[in-house]
LUMVOLO-786249 format. One record per residue (C-alpha): chain; x, y, z. Coordinates in steps of 0.02 Angstrom, whole numbers. Example, Ala and Ser with C-alpha at 12.3 -4.5 7.8 and 13.67 -1.06 7.14 Angstrom:
2
<pt zator="A" c1="615" c2="-225" c3="390"/>
<pt zator="A" c1="684" c2="-53" c3="357"/>
This chain:
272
<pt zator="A" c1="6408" c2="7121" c3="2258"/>
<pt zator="A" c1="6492" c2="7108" c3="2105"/>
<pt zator="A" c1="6615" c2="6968" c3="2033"/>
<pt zator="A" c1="6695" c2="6959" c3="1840"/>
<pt zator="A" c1="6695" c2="6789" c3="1754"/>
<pt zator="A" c1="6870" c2="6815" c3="1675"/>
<pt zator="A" c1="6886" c2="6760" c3="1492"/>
<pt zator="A" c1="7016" c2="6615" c3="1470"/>
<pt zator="A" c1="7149" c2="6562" c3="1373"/>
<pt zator="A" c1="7244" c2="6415" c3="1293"/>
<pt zator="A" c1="7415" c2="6487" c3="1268"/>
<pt zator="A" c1="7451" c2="6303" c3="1201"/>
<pt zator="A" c1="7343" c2="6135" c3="1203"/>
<pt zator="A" c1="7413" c2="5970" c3="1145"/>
<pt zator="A" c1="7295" c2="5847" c3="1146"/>
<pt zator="A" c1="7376" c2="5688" c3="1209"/>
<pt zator="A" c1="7257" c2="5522" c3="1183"/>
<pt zator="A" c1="7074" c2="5487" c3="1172"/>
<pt zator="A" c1="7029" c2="5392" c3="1312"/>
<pt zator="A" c1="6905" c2="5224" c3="1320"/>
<pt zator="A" c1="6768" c2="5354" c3="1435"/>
<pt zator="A" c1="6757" c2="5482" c3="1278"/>
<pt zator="A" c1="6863" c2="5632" c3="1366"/>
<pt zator="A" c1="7018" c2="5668" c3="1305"/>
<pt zator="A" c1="7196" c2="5686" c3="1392"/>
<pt zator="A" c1="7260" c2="5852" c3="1361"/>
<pt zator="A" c1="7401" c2="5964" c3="1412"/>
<pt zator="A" c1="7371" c2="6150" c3="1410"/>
<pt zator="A" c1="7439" c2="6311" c3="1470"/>
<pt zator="A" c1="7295" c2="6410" c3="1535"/>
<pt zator="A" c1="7305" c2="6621" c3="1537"/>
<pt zator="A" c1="7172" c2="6737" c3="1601"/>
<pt zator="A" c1="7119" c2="6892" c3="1525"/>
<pt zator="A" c1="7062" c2="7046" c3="1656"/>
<pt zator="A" c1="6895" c2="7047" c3="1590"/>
<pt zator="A" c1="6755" c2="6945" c3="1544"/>
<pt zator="A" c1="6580" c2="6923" c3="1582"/>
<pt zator="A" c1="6513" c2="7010" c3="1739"/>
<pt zator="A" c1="6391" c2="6941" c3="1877"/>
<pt zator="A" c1="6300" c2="7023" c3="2009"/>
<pt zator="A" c1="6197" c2="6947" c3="2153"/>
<pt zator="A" c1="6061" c2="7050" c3="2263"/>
<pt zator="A" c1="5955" c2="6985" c3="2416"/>
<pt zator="A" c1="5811" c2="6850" c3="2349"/>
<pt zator="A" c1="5708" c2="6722" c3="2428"/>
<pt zator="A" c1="5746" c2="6587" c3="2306"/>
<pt zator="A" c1="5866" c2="6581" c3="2158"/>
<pt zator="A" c1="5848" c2="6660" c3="2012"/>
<pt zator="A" c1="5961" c2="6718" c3="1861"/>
<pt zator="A" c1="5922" c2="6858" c3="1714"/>
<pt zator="A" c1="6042" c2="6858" c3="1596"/>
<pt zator="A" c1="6076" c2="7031" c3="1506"/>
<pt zator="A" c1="6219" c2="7100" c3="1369"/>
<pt zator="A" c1="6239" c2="7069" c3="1187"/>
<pt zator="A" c1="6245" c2="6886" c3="1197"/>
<pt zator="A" c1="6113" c2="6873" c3="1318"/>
<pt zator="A" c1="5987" c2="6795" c3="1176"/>
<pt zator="A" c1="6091" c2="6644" c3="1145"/>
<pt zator="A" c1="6042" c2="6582" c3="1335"/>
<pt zator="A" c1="5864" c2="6635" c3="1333"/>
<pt zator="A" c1="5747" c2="6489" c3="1405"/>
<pt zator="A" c1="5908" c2="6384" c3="1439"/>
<pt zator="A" c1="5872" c2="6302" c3="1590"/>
<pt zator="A" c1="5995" c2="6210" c3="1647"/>
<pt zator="A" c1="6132" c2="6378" c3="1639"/>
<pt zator="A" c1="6313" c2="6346" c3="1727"/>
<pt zator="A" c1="6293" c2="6474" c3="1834"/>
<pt zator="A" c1="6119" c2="6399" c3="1933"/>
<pt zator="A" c1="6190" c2="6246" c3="1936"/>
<pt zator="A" c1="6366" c2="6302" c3="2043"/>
<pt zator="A" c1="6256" c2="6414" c3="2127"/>
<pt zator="A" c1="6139" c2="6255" c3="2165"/>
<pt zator="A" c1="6282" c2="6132" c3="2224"/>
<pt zator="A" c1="6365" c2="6265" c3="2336"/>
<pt zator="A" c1="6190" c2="6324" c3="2411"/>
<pt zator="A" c1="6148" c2="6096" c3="2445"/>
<pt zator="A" c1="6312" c2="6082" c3="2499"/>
<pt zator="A" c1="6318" c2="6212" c3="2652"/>
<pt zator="A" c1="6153" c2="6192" c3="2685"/>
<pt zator="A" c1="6102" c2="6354" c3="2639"/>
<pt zator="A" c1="5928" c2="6418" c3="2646"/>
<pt zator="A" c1="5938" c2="6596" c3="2579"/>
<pt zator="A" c1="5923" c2="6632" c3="2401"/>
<pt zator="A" c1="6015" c2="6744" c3="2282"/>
<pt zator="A" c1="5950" c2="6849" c3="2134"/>
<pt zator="A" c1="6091" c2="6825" c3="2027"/>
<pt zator="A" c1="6106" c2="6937" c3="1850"/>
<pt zator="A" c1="6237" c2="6889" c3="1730"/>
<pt zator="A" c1="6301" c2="7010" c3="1615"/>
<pt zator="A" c1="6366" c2="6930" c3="1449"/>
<pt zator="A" c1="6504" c2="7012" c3="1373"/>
<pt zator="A" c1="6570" c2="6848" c3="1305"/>
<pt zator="A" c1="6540" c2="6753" c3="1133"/>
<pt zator="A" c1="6463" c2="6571" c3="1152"/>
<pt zator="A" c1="6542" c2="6417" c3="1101"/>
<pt zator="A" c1="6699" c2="6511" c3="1085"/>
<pt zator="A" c1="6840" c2="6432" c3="1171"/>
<pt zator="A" c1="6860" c2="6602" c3="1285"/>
<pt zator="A" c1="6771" c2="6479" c3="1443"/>
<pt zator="A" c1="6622" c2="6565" c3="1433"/>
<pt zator="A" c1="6496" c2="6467" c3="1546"/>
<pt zator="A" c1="6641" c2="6372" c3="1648"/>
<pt zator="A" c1="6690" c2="6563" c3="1687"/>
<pt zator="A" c1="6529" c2="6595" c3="1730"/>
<pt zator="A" c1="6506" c2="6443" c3="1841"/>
<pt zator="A" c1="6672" c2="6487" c3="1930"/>
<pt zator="A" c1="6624" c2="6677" c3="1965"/>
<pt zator="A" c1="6459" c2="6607" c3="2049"/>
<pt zator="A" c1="6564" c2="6518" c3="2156"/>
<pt zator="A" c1="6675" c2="6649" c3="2212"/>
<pt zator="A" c1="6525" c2="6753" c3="2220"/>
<pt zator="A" c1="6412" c2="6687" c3="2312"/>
<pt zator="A" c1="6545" c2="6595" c3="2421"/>
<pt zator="A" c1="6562" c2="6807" c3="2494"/>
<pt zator="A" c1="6394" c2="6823" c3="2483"/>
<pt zator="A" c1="6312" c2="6712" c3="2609"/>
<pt zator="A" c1="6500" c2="6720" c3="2712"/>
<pt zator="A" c1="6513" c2="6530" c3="2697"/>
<pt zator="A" c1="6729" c2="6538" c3="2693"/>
<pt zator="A" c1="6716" c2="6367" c3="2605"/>
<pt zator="A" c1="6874" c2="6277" c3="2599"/>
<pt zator="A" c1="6950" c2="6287" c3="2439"/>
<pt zator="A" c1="6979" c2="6112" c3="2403"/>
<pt zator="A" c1="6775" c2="6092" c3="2416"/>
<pt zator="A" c1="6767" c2="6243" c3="2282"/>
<pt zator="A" c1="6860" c2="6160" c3="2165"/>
<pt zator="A" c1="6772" c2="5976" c3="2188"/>
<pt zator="A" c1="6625" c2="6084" c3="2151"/>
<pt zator="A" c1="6690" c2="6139" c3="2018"/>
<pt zator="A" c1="6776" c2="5986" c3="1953"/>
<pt zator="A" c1="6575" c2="5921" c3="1955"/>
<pt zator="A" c1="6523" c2="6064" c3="1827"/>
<pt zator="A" c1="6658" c2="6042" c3="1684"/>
<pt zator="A" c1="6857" c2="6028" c3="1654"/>
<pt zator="A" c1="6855" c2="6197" c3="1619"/>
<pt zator="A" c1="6786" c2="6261" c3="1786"/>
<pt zator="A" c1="6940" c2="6212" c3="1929"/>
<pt zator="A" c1="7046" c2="6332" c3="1793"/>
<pt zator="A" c1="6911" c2="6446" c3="1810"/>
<pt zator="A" c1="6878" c2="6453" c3="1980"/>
<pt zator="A" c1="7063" c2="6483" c3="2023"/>
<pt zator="A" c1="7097" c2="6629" c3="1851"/>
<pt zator="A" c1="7263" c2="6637" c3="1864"/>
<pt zator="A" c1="7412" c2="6549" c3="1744"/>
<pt zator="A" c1="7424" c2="6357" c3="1755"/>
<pt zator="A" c1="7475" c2="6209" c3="1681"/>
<pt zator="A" c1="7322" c2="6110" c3="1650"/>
<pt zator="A" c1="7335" c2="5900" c3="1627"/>
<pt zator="A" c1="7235" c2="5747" c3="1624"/>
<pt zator="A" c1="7067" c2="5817" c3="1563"/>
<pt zator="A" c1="7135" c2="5995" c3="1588"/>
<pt zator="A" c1="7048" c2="5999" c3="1772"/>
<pt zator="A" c1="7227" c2="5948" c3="1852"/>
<pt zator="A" c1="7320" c2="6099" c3="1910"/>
<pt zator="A" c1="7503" c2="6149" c3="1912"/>
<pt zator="A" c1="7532" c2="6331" c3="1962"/>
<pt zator="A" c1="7691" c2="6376" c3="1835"/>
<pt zator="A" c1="7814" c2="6515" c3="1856"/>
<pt zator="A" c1="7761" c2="6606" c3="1674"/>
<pt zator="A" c1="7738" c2="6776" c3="1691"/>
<pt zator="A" c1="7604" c2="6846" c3="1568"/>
<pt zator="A" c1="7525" c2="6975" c3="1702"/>
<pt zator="A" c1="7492" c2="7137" c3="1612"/>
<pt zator="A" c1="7527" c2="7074" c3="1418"/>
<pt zator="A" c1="7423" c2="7171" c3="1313"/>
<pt zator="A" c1="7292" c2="7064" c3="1206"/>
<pt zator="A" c1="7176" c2="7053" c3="1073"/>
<pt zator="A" c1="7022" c2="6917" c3="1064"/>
<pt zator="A" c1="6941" c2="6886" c3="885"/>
<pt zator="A" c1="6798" c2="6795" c3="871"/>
<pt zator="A" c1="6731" c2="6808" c3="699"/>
<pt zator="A" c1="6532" c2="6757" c3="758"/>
<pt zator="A" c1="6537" c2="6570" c3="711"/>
<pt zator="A" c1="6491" c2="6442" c3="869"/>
<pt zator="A" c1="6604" c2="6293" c3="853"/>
<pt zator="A" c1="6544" c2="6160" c3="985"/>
<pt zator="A" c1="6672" c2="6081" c3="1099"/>
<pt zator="A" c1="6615" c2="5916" c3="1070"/>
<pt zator="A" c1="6624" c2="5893" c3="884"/>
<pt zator="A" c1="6790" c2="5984" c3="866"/>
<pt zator="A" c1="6866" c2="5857" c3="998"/>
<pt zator="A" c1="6790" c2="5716" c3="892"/>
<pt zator="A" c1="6863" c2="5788" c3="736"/>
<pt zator="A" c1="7031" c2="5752" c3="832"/>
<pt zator="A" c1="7133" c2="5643" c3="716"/>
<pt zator="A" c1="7189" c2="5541" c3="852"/>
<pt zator="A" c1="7379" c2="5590" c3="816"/>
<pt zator="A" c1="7496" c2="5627" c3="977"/>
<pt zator="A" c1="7597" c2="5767" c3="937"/>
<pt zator="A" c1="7702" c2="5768" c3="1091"/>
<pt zator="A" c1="7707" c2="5858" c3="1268"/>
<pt zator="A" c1="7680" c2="6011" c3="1310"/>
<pt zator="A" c1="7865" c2="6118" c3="1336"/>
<pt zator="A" c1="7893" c2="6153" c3="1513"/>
<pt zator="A" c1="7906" c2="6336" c3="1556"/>
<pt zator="A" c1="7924" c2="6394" c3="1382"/>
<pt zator="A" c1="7790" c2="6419" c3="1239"/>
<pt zator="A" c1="7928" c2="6366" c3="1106"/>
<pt zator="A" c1="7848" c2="6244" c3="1008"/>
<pt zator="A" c1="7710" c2="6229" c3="1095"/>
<pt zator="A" c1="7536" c2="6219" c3="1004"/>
<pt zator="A" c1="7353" c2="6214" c3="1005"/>
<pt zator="A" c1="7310" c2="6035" c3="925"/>
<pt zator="A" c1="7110" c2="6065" c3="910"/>
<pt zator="A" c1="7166" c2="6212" c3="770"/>
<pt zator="A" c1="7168" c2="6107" c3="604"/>
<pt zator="A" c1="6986" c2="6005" c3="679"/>
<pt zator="A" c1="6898" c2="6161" c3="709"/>
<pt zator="A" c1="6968" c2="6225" c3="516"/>
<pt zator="A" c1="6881" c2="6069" c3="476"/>
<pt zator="A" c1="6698" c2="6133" c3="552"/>
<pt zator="A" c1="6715" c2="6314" c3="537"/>
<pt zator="A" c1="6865" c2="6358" c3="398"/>
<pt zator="A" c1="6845" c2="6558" c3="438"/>
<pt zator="A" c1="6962" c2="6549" c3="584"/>
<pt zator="A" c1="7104" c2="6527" c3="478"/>
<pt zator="A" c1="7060" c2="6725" c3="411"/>
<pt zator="A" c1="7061" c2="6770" c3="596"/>
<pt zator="A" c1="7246" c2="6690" c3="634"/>
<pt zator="A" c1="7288" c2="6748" c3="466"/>
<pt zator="A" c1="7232" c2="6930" c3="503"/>
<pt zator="A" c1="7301" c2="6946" c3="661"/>
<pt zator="A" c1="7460" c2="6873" c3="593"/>
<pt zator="A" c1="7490" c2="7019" c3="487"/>
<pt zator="A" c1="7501" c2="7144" c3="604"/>
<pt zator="A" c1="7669" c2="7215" c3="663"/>
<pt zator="A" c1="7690" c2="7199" c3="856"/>
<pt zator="A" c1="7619" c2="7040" c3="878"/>
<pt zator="A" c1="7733" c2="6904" c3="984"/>
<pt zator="A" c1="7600" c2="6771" c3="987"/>
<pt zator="A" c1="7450" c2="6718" c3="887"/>
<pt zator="A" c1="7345" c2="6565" c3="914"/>
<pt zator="A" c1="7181" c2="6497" c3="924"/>
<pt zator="A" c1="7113" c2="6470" c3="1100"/>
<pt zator="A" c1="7032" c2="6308" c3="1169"/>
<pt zator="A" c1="6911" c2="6225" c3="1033"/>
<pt zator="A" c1="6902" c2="6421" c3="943"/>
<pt zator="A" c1="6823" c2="6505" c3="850"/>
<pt zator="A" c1="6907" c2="6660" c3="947"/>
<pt zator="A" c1="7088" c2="6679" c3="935"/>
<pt zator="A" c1="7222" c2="6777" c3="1023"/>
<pt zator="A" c1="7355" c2="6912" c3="997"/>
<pt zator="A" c1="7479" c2="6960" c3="1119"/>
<pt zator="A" c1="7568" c2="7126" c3="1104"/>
<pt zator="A" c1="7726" c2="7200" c3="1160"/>
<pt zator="A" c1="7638" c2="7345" c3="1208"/>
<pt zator="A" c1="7450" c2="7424" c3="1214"/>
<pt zator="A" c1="7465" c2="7564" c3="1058"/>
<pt zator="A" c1="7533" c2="7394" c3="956"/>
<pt zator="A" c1="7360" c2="7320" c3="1021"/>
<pt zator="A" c1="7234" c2="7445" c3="983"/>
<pt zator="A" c1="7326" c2="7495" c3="818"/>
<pt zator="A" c1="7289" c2="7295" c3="779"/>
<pt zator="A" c1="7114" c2="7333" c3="847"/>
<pt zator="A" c1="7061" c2="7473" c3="739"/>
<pt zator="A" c1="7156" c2="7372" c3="568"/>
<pt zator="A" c1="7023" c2="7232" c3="609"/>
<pt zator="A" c1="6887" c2="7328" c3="636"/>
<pt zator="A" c1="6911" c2="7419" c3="502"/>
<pt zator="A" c1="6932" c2="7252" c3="381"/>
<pt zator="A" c1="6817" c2="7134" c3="472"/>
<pt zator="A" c1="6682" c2="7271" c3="557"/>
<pt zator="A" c1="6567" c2="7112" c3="608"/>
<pt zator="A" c1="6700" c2="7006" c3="694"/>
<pt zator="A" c1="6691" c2="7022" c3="869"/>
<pt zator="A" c1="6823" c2="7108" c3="981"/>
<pt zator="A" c1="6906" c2="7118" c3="1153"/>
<pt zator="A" c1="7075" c2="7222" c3="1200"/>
<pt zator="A" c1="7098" c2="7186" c3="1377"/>
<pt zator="A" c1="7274" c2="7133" c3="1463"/>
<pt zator="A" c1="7320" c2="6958" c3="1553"/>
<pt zator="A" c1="7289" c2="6946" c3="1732"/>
């Protein structure tokens, strides 16, 4: 059984106020891309997880991983004795802004939720995921939303991206979360738009220039190319985001990076 950990988006993220805990109060307009990392469970006495792909090094030996730990809480919190051999296959940079492991933890949840037929409600889901990060209730539900308070409350929004060709850059730097949120100047920049990306934003941008000053070649890049309706970083970067009016416009953008940047990494996939 088979489940895809779909790569996210921040089609705009204003950061609002730092708040006395450390978290921040944001306002974002999540998108979902149709692909992403895959995962894969087969019949096992215990749990276990092997991680294979071309970023499968970078979580060698981790282990504490997202994707055990949803697959722990669901499994203590049915009761469930059977195990799972789970196998993720990672598609997706680290560090990256794209979800990554929240997508990961989410997919184990819809996974193995089919798996051992538990039909859990999905307001326990998404307290399980609420546990594992802000990123993961997004996550766990993949499909467009406004995203408030720490990102992890929901709107559902009538903003149709389904099918709109795009084009992730990541050009192999790992910017942490954590430091670009502290390199936050502490400014509120206003609300997010309702129902309209017109000057909307992503407010973590100029930090993560701060820590790793190469994603300003990747907006910069993508900028240039005809076609393009929207280019932004997503989340805390490094990868950013193209959309396209249409897939040739994509893939012709494709092939101009590859051709200028032939170590930056790429993804041409469509919004769910």
């Amino acid at each position: 059984m088979d489940e895809t950990a779909y790569a996210k988006l921040n089609l705009a993220l204003h950061v609002r106020a730092r708040e006395p805990d450390g978290y921040h109060r944001i306002e974002t307009l999540f998108a979902f891309c149709e692909d992403g990392d895959g995962l894969s469970v087969a019949e096992a006495d215990e749990l276990a997880l092997s991680v294979t792909g071309p970023f499968a090094s970078a979580l060698q030996g981790e282990s504490d991983n997202l994707v055990t730990r949803a697959a722990t809480a669901l499994r203590q919190r049915f009761g469930v004795r059977a195990g799972a051999a789970l196998t993720l296959d990672k598609q997706l940079p680290i560090a990256s802004g794209i979800g990554g492991g929240s997508a990961d933890a989410a997919a184990a949840l819809r996974l193995l939720d089919r798996w051992w037929q538990l039909n859990a409600p999905e307001a326990v889901l998404n307290e399980i995921a609420g546990s594992l990060g802000a990123d993961v209730p997004a996550c766990l539900v993949s499909e467009t939303a406004r995203g408030e308070g720490r990102g992890d409350r929901l709107t559902r929004v009538d903003f149709s991206v389904g099918g709109t060709p795009a084009l992730l850059v990541n050009p192999g730097v790992a910017v942490p979360t954590s430091a670009v949120f502290r390199a936050w100047d502490g400014v509120d920049r206003g609300p997010l738009p309702a129902g309209s990306l017109a000057g909307a934003r992503n407010d973590l941008e100029a930090p993560a220039l701060t820590i790793a000053p190469v994603i300003r070649d990747v907006v910069e890049s993508l900028a240039r190319i005809s076609g393009v309706s929207l280019v932004r970083m997503s989340g805390s970067g490094a990868t950013c985001f193209a959309l396209f009016a249409d897939e040739p416009s994509r893939d012709l953008a494709r092939r101009a990076i590859a051709a200028e940047h032939p170590l930056w990494w790429q993804l041409a996939t469509r919004l769910r």
